[in-house]
Rosetta silent file (secondary structure, phi, psi, omega in degrees, C-alpha in Angstrom):
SEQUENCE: XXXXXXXXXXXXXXXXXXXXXXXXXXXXXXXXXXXXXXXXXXXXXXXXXXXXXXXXXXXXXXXXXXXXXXXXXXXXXXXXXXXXXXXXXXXXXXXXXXXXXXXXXXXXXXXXXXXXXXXXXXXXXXXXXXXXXXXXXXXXXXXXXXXXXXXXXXXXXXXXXXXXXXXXXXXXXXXXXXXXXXXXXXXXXXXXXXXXXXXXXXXXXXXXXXXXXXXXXXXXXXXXXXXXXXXXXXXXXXXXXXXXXXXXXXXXXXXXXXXXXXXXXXXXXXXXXXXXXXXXXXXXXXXXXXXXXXXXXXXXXXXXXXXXXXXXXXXXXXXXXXXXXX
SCORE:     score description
SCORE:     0.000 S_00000001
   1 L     0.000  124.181  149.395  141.002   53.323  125.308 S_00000001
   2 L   -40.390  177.583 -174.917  138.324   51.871  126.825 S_00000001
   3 L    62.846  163.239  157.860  138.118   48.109  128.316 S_00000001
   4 L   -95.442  177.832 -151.154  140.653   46.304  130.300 S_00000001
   5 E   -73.868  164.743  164.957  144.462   45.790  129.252 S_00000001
   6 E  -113.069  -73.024 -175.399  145.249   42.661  127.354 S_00000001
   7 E  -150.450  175.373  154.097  148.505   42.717  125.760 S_00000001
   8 E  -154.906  130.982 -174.155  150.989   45.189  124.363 S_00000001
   9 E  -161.383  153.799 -145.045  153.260   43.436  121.717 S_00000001
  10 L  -115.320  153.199 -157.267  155.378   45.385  119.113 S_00000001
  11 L  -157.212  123.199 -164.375  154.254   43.476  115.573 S_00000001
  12 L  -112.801  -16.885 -175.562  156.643   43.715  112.376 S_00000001
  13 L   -40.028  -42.281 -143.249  153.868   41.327  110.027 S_00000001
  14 L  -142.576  173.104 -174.839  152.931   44.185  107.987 S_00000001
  15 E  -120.397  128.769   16.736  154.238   47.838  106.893 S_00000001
  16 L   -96.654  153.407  166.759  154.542   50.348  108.596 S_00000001
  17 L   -76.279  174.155 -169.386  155.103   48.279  111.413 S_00000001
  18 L  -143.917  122.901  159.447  152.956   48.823  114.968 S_00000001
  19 E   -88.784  158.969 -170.677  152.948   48.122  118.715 S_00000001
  20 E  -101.528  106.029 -153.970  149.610   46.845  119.309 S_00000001
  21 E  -132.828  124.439 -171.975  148.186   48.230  122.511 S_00000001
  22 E  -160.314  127.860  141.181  144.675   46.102  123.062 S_00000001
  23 E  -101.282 -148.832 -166.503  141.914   45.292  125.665 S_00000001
  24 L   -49.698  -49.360 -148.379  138.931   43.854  125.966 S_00000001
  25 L  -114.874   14.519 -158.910  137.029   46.221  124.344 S_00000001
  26 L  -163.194  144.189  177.698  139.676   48.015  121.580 S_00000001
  27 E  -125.955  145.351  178.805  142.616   47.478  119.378 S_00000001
  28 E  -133.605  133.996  179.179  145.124   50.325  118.687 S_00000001
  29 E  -126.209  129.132 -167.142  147.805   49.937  116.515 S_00000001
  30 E  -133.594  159.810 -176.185  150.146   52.909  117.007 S_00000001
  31 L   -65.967  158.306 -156.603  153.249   53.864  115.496 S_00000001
  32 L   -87.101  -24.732 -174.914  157.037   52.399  117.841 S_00000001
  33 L   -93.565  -91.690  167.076  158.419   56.070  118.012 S_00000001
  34 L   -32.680  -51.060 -169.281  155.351   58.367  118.222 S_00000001
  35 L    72.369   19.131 -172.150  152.645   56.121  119.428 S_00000001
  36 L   -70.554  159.853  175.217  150.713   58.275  117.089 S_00000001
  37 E  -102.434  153.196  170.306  147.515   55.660  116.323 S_00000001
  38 E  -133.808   -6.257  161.049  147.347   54.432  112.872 S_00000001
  39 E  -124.176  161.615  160.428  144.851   51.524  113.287 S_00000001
  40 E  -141.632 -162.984 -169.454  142.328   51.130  115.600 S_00000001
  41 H   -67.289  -51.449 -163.122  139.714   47.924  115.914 S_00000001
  42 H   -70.951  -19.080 -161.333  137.259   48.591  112.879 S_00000001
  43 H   -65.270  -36.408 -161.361  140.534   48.944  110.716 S_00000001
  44 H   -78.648   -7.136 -146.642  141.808   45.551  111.068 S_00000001
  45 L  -125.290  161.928  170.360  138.747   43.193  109.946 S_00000001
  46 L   -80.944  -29.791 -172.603  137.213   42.631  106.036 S_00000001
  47 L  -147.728  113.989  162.599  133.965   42.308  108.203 S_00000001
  48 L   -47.209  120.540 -158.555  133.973   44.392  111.441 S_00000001
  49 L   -80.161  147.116 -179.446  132.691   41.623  114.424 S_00000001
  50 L   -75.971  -11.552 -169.869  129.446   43.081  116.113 S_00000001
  51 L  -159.176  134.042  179.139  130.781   42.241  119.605 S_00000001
  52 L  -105.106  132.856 -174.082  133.864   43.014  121.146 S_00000001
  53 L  -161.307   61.018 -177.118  135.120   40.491  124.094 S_00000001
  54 E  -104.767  132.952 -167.243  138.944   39.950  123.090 S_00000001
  55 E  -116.655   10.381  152.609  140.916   37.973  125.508 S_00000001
  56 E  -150.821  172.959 -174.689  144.407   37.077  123.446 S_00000001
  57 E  -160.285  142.867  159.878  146.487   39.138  120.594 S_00000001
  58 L  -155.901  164.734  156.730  149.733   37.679  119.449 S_00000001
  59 L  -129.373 -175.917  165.366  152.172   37.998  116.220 S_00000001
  60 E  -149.198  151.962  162.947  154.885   35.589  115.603 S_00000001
  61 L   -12.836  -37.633 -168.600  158.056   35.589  113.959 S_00000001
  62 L   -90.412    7.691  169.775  156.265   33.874  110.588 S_00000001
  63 L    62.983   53.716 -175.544  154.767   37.412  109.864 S_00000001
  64 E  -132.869  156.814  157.913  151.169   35.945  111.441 S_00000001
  65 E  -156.436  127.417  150.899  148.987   37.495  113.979 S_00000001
  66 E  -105.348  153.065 -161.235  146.310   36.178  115.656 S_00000001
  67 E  -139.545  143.308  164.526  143.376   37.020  117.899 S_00000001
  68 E  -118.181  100.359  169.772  140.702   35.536  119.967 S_00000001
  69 E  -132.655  153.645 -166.889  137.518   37.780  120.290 S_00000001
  70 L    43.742   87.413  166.245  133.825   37.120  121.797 S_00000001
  71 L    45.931   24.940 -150.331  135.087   33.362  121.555 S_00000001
  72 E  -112.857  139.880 -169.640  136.092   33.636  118.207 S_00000001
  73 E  -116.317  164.945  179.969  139.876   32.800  116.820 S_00000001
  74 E  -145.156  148.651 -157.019  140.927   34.925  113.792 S_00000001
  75 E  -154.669  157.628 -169.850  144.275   34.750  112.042 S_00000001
  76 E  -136.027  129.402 -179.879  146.383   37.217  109.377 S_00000001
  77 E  -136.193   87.120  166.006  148.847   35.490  107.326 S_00000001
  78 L   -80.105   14.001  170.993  151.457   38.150  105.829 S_00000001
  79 L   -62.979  -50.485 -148.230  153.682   35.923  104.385 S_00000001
  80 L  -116.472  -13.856 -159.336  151.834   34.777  102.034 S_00000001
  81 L  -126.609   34.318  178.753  149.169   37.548  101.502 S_00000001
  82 L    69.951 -173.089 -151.852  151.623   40.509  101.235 S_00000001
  83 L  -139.696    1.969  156.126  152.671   43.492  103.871 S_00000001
  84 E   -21.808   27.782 -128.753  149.862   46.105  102.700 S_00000001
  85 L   -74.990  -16.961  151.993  148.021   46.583  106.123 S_00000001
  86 L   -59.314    9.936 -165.465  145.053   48.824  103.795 S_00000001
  87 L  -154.125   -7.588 -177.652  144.472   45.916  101.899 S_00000001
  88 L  -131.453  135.038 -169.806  145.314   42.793  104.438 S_00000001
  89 L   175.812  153.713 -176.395  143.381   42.123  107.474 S_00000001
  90 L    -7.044  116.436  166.485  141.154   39.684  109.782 S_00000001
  91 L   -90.880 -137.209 -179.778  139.155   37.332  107.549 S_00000001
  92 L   -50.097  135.019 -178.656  136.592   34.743  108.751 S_00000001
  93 L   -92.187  144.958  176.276  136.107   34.428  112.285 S_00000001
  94 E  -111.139  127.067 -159.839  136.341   30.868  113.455 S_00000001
  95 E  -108.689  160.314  143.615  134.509   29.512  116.407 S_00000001
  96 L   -74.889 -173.525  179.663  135.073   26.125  118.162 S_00000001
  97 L   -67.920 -151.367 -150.199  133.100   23.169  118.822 S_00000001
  98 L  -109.381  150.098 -170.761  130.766   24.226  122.166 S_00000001
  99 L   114.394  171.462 -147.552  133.203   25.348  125.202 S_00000001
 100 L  -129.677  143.355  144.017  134.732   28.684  126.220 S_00000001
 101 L   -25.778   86.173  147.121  138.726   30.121  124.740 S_00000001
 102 L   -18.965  119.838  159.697  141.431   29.660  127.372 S_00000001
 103 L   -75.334   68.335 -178.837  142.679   33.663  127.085 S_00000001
 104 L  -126.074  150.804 -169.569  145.340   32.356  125.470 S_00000001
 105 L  -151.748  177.529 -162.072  146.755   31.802  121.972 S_00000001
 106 L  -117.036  103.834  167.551  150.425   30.015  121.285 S_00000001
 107 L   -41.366  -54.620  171.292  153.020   32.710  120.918 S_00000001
 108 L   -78.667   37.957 -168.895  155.453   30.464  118.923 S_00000001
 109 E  -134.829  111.354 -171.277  153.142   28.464  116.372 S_00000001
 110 L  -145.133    9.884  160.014  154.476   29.378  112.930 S_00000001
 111 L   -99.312   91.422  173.581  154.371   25.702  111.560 S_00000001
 112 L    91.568   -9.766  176.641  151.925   25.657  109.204 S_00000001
 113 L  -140.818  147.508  167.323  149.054   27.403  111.173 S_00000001
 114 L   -50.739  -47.495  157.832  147.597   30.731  111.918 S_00000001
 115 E  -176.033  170.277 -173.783  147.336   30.057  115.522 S_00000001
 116 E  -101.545  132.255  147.137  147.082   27.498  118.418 S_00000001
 117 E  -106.542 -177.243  149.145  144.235   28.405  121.132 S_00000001
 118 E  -143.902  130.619  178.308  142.869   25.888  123.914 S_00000001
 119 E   -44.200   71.393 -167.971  139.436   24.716  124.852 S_00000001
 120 L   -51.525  -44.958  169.419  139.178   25.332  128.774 S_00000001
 121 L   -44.453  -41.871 -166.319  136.009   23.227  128.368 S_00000001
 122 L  -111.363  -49.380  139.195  136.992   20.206  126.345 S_00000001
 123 L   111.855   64.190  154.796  140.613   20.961  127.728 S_00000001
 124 E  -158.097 -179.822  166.935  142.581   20.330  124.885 S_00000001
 125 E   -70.352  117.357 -170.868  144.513   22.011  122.027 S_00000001
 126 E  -114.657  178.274 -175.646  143.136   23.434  119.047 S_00000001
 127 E  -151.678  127.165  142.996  144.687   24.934  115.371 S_00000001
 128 E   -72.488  141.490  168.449  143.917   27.395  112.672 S_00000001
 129 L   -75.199  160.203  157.703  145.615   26.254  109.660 S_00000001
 130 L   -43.175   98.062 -179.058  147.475   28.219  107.199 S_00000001
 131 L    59.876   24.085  173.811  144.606   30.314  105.531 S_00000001
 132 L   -73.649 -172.606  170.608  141.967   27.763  107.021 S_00000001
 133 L  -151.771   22.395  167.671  138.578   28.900  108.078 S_00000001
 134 L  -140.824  152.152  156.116  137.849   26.628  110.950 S_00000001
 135 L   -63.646  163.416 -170.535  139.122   25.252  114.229 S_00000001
 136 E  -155.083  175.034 -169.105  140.517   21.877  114.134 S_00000001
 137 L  -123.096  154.201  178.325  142.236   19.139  116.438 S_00000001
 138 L   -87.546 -172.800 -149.442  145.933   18.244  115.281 S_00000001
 139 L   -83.794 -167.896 -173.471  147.257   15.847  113.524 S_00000001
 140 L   -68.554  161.113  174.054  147.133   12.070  115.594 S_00000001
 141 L  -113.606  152.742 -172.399  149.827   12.375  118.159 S_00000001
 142 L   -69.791  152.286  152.241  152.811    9.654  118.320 S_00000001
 143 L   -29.954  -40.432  170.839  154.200    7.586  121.244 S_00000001
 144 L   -63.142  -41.867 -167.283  156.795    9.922  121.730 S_00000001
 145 L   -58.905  128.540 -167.521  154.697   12.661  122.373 S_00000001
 146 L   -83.124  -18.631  156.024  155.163   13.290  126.621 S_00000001
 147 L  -142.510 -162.554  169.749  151.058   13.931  126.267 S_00000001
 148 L  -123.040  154.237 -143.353  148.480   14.483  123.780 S_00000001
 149 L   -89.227  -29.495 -153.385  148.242   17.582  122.569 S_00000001
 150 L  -103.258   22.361 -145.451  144.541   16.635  121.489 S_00000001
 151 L   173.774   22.475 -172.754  143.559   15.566  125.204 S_00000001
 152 L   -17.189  -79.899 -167.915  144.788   17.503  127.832 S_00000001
 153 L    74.034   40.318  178.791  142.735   17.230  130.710 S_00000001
 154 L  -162.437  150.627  148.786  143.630   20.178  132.656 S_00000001
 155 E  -121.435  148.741 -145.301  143.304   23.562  132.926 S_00000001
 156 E   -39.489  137.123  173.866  145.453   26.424  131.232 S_00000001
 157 E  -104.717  -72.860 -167.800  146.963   28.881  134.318 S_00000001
 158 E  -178.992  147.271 -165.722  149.614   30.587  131.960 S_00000001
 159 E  -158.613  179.339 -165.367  152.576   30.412  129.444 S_00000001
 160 E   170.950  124.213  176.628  155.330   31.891  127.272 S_00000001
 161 E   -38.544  139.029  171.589  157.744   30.608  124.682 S_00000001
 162 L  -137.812 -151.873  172.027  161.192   29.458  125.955 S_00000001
 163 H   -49.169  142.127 -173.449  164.217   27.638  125.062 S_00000001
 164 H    35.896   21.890  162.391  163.730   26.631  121.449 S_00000001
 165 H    85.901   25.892  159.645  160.846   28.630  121.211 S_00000001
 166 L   -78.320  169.713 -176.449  158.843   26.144  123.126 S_00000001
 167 E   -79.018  101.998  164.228  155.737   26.951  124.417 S_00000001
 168 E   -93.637  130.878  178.254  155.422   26.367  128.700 S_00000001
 169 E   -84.139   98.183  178.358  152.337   26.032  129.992 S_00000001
 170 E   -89.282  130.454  145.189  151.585   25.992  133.588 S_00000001
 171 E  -121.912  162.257 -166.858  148.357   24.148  134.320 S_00000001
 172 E  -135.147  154.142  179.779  146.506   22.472  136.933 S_00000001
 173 L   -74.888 -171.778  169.209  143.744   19.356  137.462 S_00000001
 174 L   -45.606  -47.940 -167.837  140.583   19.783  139.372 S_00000001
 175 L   -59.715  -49.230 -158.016  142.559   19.445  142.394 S_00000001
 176 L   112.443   30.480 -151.576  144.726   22.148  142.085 S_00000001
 177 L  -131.721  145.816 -156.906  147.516   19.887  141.774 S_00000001
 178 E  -112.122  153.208 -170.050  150.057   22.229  138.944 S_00000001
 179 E  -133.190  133.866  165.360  151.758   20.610  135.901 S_00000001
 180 E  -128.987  112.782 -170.566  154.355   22.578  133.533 S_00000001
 181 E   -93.941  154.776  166.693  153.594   21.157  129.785 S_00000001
 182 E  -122.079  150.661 -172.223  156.387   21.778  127.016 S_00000001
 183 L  -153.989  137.756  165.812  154.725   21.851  123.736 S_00000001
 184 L  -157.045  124.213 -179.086  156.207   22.941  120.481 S_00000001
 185 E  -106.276   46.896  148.535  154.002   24.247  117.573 S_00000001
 186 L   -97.956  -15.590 -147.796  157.073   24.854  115.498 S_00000001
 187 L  -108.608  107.913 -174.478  158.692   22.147  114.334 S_00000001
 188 L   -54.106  -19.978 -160.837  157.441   21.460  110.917 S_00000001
 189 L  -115.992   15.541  174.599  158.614   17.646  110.373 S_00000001
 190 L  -150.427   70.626  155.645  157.420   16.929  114.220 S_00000001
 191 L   -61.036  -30.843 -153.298  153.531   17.538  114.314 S_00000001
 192 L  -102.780    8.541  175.271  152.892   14.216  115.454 S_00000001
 193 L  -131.884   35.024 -150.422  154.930   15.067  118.236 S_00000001
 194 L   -57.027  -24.741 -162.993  153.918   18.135  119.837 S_00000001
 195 L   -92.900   96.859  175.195  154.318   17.420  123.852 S_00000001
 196 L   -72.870  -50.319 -176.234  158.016   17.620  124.562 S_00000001
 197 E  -148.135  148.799  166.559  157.718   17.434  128.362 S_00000001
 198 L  -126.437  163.363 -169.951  155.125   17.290  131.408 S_00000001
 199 L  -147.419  151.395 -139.813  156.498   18.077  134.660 S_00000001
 200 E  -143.690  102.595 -160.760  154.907   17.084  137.957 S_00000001
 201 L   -93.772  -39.613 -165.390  154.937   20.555  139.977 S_00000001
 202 L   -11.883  121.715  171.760  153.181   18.955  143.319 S_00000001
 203 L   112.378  -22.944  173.470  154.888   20.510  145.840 S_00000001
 204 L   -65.668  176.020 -167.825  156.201   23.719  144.907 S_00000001
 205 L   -90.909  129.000  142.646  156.123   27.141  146.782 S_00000001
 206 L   110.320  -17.768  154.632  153.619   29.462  145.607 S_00000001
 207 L   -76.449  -16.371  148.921  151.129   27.367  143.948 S_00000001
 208 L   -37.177  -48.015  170.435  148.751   27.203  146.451 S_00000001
 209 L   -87.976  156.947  175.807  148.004   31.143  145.656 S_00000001
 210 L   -52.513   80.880 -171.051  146.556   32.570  142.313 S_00000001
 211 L   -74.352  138.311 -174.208  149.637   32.635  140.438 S_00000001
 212 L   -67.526  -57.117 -166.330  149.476   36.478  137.926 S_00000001
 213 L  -173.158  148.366 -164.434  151.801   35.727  135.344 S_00000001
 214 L  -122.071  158.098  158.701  154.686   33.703  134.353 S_00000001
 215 E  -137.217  162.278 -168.720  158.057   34.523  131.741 S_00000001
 216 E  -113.196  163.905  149.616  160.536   31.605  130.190 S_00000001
 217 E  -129.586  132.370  158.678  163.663   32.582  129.065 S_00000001
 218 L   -19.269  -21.717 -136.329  165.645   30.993  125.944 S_00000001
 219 L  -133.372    2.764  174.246  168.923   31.075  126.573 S_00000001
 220 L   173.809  151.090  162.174  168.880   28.286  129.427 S_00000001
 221 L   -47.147   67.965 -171.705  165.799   26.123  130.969 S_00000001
 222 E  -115.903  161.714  178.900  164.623   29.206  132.866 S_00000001
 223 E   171.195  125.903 -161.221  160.944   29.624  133.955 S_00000001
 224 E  -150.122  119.019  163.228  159.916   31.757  136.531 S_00000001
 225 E   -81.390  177.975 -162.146  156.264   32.900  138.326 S_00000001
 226 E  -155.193  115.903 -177.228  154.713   35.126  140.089 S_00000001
 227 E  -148.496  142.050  165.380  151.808   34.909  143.136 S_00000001
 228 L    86.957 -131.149 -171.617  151.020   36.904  145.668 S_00000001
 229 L  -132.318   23.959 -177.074  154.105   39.701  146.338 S_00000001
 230 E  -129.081  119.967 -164.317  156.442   37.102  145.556 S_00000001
 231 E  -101.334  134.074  176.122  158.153   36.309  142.311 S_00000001
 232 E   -80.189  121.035  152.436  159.535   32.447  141.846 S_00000001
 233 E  -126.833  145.798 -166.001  162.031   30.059  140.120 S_00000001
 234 E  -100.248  132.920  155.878  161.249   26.639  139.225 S_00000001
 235 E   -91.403  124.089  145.723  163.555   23.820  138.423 S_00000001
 236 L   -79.733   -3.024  175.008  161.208   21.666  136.689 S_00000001
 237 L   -94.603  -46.051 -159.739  164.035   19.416  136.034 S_00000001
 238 L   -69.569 -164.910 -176.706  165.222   18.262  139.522 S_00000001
 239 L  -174.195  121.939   15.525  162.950   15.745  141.278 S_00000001
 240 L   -73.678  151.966  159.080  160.573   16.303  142.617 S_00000001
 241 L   -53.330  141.178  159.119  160.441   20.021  141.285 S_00000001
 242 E  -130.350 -176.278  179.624  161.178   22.843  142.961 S_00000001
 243 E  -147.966   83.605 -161.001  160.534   26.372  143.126 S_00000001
 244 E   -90.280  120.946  153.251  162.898   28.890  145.159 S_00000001
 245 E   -21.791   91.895  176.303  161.626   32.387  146.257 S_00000001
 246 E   -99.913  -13.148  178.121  164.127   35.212  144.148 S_00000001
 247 E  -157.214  156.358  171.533  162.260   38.534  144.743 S_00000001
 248 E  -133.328  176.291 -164.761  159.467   39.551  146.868 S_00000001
 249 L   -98.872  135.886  169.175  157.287   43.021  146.239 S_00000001
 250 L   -54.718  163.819 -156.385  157.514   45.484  148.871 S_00000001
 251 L   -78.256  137.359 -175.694  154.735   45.144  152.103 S_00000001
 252 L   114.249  -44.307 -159.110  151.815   46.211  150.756 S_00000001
 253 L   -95.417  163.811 -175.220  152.339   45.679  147.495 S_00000001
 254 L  -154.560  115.286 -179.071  151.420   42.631  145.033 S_00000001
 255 L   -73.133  130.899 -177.825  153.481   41.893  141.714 S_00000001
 256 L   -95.388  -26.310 -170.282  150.681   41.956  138.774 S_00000001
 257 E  -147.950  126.483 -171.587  153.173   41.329  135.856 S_00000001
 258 E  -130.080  125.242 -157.888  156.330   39.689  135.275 S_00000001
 259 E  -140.411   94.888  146.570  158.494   39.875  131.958 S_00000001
 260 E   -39.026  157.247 -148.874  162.140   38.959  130.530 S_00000001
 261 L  -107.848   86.044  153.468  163.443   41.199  128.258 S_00000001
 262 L  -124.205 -176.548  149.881  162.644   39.470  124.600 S_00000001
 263 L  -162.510  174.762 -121.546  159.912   39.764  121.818 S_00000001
 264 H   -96.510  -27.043 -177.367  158.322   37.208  119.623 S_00000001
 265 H   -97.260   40.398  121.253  161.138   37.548  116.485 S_00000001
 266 H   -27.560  -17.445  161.701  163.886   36.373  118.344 S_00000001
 267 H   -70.120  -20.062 -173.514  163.521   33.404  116.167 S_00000001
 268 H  -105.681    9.234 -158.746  164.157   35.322  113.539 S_00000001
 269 L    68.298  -12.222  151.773  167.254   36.523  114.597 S_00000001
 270 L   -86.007  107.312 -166.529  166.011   39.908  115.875 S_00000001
 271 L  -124.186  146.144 -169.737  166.931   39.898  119.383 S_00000001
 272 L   -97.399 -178.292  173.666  166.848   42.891  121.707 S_00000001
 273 L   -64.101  118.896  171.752  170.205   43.981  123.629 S_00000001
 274 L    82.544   29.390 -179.617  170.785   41.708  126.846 S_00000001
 275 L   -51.601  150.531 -179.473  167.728   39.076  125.734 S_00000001
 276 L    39.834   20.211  159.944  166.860   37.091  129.266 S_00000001
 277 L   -99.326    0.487  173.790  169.195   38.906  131.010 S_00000001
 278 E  -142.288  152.616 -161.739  167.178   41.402  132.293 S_00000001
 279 E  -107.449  121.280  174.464  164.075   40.887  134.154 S_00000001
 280 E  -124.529  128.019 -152.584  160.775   43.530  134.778 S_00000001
 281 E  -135.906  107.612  161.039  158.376   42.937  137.794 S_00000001
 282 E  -103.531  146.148 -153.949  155.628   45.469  137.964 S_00000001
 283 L  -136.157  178.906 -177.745  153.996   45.776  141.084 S_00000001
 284 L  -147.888  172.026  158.206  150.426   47.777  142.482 S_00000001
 285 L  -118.373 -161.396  176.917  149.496   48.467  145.872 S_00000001
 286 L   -51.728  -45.266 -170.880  145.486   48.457  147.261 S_00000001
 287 L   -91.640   19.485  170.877  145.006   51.902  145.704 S_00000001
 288 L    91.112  -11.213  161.208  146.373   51.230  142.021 S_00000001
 289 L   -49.839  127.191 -178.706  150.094   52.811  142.243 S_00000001
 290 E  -109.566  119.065  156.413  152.333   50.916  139.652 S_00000001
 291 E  -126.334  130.779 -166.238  155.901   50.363  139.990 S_00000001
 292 E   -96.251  119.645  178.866  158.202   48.601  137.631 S_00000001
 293 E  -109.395 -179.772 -166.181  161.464   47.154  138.616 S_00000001
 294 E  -157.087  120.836  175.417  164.439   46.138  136.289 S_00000001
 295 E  -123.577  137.179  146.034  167.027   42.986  137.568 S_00000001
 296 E   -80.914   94.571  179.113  169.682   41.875  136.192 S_00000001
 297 L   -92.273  135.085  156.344  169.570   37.781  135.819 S_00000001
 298 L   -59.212  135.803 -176.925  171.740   35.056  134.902 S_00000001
 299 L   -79.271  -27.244  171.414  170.276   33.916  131.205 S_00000001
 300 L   -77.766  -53.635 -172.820  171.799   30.136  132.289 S_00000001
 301 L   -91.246  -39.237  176.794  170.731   29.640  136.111 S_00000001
 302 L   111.628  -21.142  174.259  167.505   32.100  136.201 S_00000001
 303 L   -25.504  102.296  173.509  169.717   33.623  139.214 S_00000001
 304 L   -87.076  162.168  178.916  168.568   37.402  140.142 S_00000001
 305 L  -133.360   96.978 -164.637  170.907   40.017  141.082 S_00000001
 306 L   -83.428   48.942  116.089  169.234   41.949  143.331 S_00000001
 307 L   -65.062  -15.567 -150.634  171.858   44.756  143.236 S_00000001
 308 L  -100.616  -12.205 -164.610  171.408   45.247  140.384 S_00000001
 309 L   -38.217  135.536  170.251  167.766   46.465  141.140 S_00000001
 310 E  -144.705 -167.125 -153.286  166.155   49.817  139.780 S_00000001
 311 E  -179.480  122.015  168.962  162.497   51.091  139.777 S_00000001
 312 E  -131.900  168.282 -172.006  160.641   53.628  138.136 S_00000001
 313 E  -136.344 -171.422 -167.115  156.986   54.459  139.167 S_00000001
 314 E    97.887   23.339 -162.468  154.328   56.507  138.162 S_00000001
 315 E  -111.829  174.982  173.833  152.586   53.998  136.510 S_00000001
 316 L   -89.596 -137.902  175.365  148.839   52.556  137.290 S_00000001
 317 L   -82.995  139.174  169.077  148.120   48.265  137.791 S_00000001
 318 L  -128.289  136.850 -176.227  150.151   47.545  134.898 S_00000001
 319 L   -76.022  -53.781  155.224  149.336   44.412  133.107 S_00000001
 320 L  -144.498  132.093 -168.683  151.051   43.674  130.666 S_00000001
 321 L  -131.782  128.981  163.062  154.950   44.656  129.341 S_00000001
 322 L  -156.716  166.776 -147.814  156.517   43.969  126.189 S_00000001
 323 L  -111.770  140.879 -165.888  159.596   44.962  124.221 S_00000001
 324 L  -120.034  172.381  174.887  159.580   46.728  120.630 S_00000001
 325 L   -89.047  142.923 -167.557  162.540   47.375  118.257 S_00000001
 326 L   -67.491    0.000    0.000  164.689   50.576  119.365 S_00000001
């Protein structure tokens, strides 16, 4: 495949199901056993896009998938528009108002829209609708709401779906100064309340540096990052927040990817063996060696148990990891 890596995310929307193996510049959709390919990028769209630039892929639970390429969000709704994958695929591409696609899209958004992106430019949240054909601002947001959804003012670092399938965000101001938003684009009868929590990071270990990649886990108020050769967990609850060192990458070395052991229909009651209890921190050195380790962690405290540690190499920079059904 050409391009650089993007995602890999195992996708159930449509028959036969596919993991999805996609960069920049290519989509593959290959079979979960084989890997044999059975889609590739012109397959998926009613009208192929002349230019490829795609910088998120997701499915969700709600038998949706969504994409953002060359600045463009696009959305599949197989709920409603059957499981055919020769006959159902990408419609209208939808652009935003002027401003450039966080590469990001809302993992978890299965109330009532196609997908969530956000506007690094305008720096707020935006929504495809259910079979819409434009971007849009949500509905007004309430009192309640711990921000607006429709007003940020900061911008997106990285996220992943947690406890109750919210989304966490980490983002930062101008300053550099780091935030962790809870947001949840699930909850059908609480639109008007999308912002669950903001958290006030100032002060934590490790934010100083580029942080790579972050994972949440479900099963307790876990949320844990990764900068540098060291990967972190933050209580965002105590106060001020903290963030304690739990693993660090061997000398040399720099962790590139960090992943609990889920996938996106856990919501759905398909859950893999040991969800959030086991942890995988792929690592690179200068010259592009990849090695992936596997911890066991408490699913309540975020606690690793580095005994438990194993490692297999042979891999390149790896990028992205994500778990399909056995």
């Amino acid at each position: 495949m050409n391009g650089k890596p993007v995602r890999v995310v195992y996708s159930m929307s449509t028959k036969p199901e596919v993991v999805y193996l996609v960069s920049d510049q290519e989509i593959m959709g290959v079979d979960p056993v084989s890997f044999t390919s059975l889609y590739t990028f012109d397959n998926l769209f009613y009208e192929v896009p002349a230019q490829r630039n795609i910088t998120c892929f997701t499915v969700s639970s709600g038998r949706r998938e969504f994409m953002v390429n060359d600045n463009k969000g696009y959305g599949l709704n197989a709920s409603s528009m059957g499981s055919n994958r020769n006959t159902l695929k990408f419609g209208v591409p939808c652009k935003d108002e002027s401003g450039e696609l966080a590469p990001w899209c809302a993992q978890m958004a299965t109330a009532g829209y196609m997908g969530v992106v956000y506007n690094q430019s305008t720096q707020k949240f935006r929504c495809l609708k259910n079979n819409g054909s434009a971007l849009s601002d949500f509905s007004v947001q309430g009192k309640e709401a711990a921000f607006d959804c429709n007003q940020v003012g900061l911008e997106l670092v990285a996220s992943d779906f947690g406890r109750n399938n919210y989304e966490h965000i980490l983002m930062k101001d101008a300053s550099g100064h780091h935030y962790l938003l809870v947001a949840d684009f699930c909850g059908i009868f609480t639109q008007n309340a999308i912002g669950k929590a903001k958290y006030d990071l100032g002060g934590c270990e490790g934010l100083d540096k580029k942080v790579v990649s972050v994972t949440a886990g479900y099963k307790g108020e876990i949320f844990y990052y990764a900068s540098g050769n060291t990967l972190y967990l933050l209580d965002y609850k105590s106060v001020p927040a903290k963030a304690t060192p739990v693993w660090t990458a061997p000398a040399g070395t720099e962790i590139t990817c960090v992943r609990l052991q889920k996938y996106l229909y856990g919501a759905s009651g398909n859950k893999p063996v040991n969800d959030c209890e086991v942890i995988y921190i792929a690592t690179a050195d200068i010259a592009g060696e990849g090695v992936v380790y596997q911890l066991r962690v408490d699913p309540s405290s975020g606690v690793v148990d580095k005994s438990s540690e194993k490692s297999y190499d042979g891999f390149g920079r790896v990028m992205d990891m994500g778990w399909k059904k056995q």
